[in-house]
C-alpha positions in Angstrom: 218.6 -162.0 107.7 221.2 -162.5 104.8 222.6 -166.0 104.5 226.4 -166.6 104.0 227.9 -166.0 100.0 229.9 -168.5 98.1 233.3 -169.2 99.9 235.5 -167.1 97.7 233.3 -164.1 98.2 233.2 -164.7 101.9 236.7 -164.7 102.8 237.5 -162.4 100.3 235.4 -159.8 102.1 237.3 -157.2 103.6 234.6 -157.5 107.0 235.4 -161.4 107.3 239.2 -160.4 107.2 238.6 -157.3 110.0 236.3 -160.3 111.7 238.6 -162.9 111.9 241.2 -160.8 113.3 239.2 -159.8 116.2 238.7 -163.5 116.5 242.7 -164.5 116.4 242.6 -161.2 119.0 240.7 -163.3 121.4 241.7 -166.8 120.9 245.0 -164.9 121.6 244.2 -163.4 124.5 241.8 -166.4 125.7 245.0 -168.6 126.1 247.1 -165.7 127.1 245.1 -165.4 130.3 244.1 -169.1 131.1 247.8 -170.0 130.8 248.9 -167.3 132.9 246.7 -168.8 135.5 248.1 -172.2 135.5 245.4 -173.6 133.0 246.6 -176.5 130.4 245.2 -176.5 127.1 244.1 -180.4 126.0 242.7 -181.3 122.1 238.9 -182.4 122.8 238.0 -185.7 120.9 235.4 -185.2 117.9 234.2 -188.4 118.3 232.8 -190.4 121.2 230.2 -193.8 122.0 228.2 -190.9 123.2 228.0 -186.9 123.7 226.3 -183.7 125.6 222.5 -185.1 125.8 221.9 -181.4 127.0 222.4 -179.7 123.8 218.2 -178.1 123.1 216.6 -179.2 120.6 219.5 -179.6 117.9 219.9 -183.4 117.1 223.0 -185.2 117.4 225.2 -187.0 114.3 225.9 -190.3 114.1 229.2 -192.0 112.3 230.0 -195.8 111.8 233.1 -196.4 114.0 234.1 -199.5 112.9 230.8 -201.1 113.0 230.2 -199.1 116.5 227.6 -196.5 116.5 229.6 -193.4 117.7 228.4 -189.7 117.6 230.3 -186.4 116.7 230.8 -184.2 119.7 227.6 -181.7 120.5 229.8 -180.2 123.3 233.2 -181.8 125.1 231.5 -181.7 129.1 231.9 -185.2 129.2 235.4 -184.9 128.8 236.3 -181.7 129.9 235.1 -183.8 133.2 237.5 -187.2 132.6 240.1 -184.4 131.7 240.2 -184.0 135.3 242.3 -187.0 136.3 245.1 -185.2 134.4 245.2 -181.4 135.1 243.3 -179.7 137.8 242.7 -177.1 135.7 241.9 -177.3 132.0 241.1 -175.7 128.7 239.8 -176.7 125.5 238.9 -174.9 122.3 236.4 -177.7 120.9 234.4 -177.7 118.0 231.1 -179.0 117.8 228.2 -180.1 116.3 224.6 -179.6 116.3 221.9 -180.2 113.6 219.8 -177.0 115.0 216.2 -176.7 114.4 215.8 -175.4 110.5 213.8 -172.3 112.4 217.2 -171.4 114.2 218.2 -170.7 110.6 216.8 -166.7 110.9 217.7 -166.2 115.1 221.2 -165.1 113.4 222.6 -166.8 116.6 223.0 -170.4 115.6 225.6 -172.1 113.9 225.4 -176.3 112.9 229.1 -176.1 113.1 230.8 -174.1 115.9 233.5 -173.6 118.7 233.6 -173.8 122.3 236.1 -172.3 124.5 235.3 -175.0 127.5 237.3 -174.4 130.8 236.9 -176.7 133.6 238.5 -176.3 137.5 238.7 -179.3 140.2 237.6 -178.1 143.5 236.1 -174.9 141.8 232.6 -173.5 143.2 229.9 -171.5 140.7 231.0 -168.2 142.9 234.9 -169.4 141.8 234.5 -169.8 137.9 232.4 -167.0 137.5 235.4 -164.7 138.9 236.9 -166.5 136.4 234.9 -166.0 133.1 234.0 -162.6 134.4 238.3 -161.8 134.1 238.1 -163.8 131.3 235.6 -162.0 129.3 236.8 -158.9 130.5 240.1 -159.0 128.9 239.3 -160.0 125.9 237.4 -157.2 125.8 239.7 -154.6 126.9 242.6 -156.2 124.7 240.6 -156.1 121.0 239.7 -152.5 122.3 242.9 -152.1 122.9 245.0 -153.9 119.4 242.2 -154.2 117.2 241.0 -150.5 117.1 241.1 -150.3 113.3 239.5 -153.7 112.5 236.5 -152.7 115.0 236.5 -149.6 113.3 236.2 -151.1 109.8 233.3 -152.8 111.1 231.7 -150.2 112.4 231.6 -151.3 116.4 230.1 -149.1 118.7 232.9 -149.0 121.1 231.7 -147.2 123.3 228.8 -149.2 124.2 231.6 -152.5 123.9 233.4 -150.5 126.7 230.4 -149.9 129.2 231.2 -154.7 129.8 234.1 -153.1 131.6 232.6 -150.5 133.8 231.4 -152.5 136.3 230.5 -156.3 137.4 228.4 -158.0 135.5 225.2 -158.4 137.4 223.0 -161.6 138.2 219.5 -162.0 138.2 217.6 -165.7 139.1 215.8 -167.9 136.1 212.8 -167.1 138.2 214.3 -163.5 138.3 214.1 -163.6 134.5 211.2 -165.3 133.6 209.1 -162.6 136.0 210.6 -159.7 133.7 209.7 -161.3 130.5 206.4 -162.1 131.5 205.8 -158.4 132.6 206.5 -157.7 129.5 204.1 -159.7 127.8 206.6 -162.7 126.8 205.1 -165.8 127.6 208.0 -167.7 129.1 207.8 -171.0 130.9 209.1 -171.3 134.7 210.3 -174.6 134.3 212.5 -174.3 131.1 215.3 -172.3 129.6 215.2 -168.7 128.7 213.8 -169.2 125.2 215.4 -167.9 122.1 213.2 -164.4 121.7 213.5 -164.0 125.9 217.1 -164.2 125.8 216.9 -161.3 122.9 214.5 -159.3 125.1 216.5 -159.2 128.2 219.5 -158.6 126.6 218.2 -155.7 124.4 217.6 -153.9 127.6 221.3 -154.3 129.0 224.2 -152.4 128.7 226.4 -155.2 130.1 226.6 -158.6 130.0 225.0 -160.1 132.8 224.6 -163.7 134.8 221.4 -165.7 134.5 221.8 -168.5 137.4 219.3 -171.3 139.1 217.7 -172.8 136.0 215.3 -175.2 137.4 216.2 -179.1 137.5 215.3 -180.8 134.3 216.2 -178.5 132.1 219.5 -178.8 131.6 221.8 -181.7 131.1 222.4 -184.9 134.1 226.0 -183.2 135.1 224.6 -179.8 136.2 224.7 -180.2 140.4 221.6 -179.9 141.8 221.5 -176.9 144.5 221.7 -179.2 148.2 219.6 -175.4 149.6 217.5 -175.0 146.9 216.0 -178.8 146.0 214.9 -178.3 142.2 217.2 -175.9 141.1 220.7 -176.5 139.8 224.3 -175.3 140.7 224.4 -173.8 136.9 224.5 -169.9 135.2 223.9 -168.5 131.7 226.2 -165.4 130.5 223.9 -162.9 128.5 225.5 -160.2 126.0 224.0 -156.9 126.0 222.6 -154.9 122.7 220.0 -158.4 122.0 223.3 -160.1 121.6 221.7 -162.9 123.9 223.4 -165.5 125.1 227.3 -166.3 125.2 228.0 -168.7 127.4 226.6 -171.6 130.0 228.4 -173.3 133.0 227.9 -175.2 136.2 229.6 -176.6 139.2 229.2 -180.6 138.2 227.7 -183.9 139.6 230.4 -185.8 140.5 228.8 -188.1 142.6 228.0 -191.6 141.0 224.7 -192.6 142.2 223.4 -189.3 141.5 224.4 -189.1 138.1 223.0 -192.2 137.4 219.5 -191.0 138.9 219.6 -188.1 137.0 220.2 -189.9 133.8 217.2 -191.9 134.3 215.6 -189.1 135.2 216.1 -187.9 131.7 214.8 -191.1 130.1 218.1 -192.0 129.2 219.6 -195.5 129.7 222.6 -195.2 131.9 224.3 -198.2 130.2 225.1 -195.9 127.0 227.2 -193.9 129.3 229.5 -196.7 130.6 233.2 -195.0 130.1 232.1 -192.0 132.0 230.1 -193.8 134.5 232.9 -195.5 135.2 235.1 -192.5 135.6 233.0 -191.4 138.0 232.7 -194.6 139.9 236.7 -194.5 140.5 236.1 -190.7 141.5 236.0 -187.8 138.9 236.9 -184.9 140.9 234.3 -182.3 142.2 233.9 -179.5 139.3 233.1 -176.3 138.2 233.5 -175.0 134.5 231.8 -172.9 131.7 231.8 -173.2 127.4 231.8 -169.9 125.8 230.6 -169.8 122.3 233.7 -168.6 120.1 232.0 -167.1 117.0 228.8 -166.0 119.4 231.7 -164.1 121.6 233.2 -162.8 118.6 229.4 -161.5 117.1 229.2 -159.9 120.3 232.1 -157.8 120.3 232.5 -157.2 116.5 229.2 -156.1 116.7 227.9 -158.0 113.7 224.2 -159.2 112.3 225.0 -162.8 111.9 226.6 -165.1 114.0 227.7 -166.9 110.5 229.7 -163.8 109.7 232.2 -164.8 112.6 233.2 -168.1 111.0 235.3 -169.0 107.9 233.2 -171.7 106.8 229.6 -171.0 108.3 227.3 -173.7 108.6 223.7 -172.3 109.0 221.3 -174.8 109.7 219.7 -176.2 107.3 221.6 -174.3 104.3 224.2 -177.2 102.4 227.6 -175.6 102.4 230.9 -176.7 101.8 
């Protein structure tokens, strides 16, 4: 896998400028549509007294607050929750970060510096926001098909095999679902964690459409996924998986709004509830019941640009491990 040129030579680069327009496309069209539904867009903080413990493997940055230890933003679910109280229906478009593992440096899927289009519903269930990201993903695929013909084509995009997202719903398959097809073919993938990096690549290289991975087992995710109340051990959550070894896009949940629970669940984790103390006490005085999804922006854009690298969807890449400016 190549690694990102000097800025200059990057943005310069007749593909970043086809790239980036696809990307305005959808940012576009991602507001477009969530404002036509009634959604409000909010600014997400950067900063925080704490952040997404879920975030795998990728460690977390602290900054001196005025003598507080505060930590930049690994994801805005915290928030997008507390956000709640305002709008019953929400959108950010949040960057984030996360000091990846230095091996994630060659999956040509992670990014130490990236967005999140994060959309959050009160009253929502997973079978709600799914219609929802499913019409979401939808039209920003049929719109860049649509208005960005020639930058696709500049890129060389398969449009054709783009086009076959819109054919039909996306389908759905279980964690266990997944983890017995990987394991048939030879991937050892373990039932009680996420679809691992080369898994996700492997089911996705054998769809033609994105498609929903949903019931990851309890304890690998973060405290706020809501645990299933018929299925004991498995949680209220869903992956979105892009087709063509894309992997994945997107992960979402209805949310544990309920106080005591969250607090067991953080313990769970071997986490000290007390570092937690302005959302615990949000949801003490009632965050409302949830459901919501974050979409990885330049993993979205990969994926329909049809590109190599996730770090050729950004305008100032940060691969991990690999000092840029």
């Amino acid at each position: 896998m190549t690694l990102p040129p000097d800025p200059r030579t990057h943005l310069a680069s007749g593909t970043t400028r086809a790239v980036l327009r696809i990307q305005h496309r959808i940012l576009d069209t991602v507001r477009a549509h969530l404002t036509g539904l009634g959604f409000t867009e909010l600014l997400p903080p950067i900063i925080g007294p704490v952040t997404d413990p879920g975030a795998r493997g990728a460690k977390q940055v602290d900054v001196d607050y005025y003598g507080h230890r505060y930590k930049l933003m690994t994801s805005a679910i915290l928030y997008k929750q507390a956000a709640l109280f305002a709008f019953d229906k929400i959108f950010f478009i949040a960057p984030n970060i996360r000091l990846e593992p230095l091996e994630t440096a060659r999956t040509g899927r992670h990014l130490a510096e990236f967005h999140q289009i994060d959309v959050e519903v009160a009253g929502a269930s997973r079978s709600d926001i799914l219609e929802l990201l499913e019409s979401l993903i939808s039209r920003v695929i049929e719109q860049t098909l649509h208005a960005e013909a020639a930058a696709l084509g500049e890129l060389g995009r398969d449009t054709a095999a783009l086009g076959k997202a819109l054919l039909s719903p996306f389908g759905r398959r279980t964690h266990g679902e997944a983890v017995d097809r990987l394991r048939q073919r030879g991937h050892d993938q373990s039932s009680d964690a996420e679809i691992d990096w080369q898994g996700e690549v492997l089911l996705a290289a054998e769809a033609e459409q994105p498609f929903l991975i949903t019931d990851y087992p309890k304890g690998s995710r973060g405290f706020y996924d809501r645990e299933s109340e018929q299925l004991p051990g498995f949680l209220r959550n869903f992956d979105l998986i892009a087709p063509e070894g894309y992997g994945e896009l997107c992960s979402g949940s209805e949310r544990e709004n309920d106080y005591r629970k969250i607090v067991t669940r953080i313990r769970e984790t071997g986490e000290n509830p007390a570092k937690y103390e302005w959302y615990l006490k949000a949801a003490r005085e009632g965050i409302p019941a949830s459901a919501g999804f974050g979409i990885g922006l330049e993993r979205l854009t990969r994926y329909i640009a049809g590109l190599d690298s996730v770090w050729q969807a950004s305008a100032y890449p940060k691969v991990p491990g690999v000092p840029s400016p």
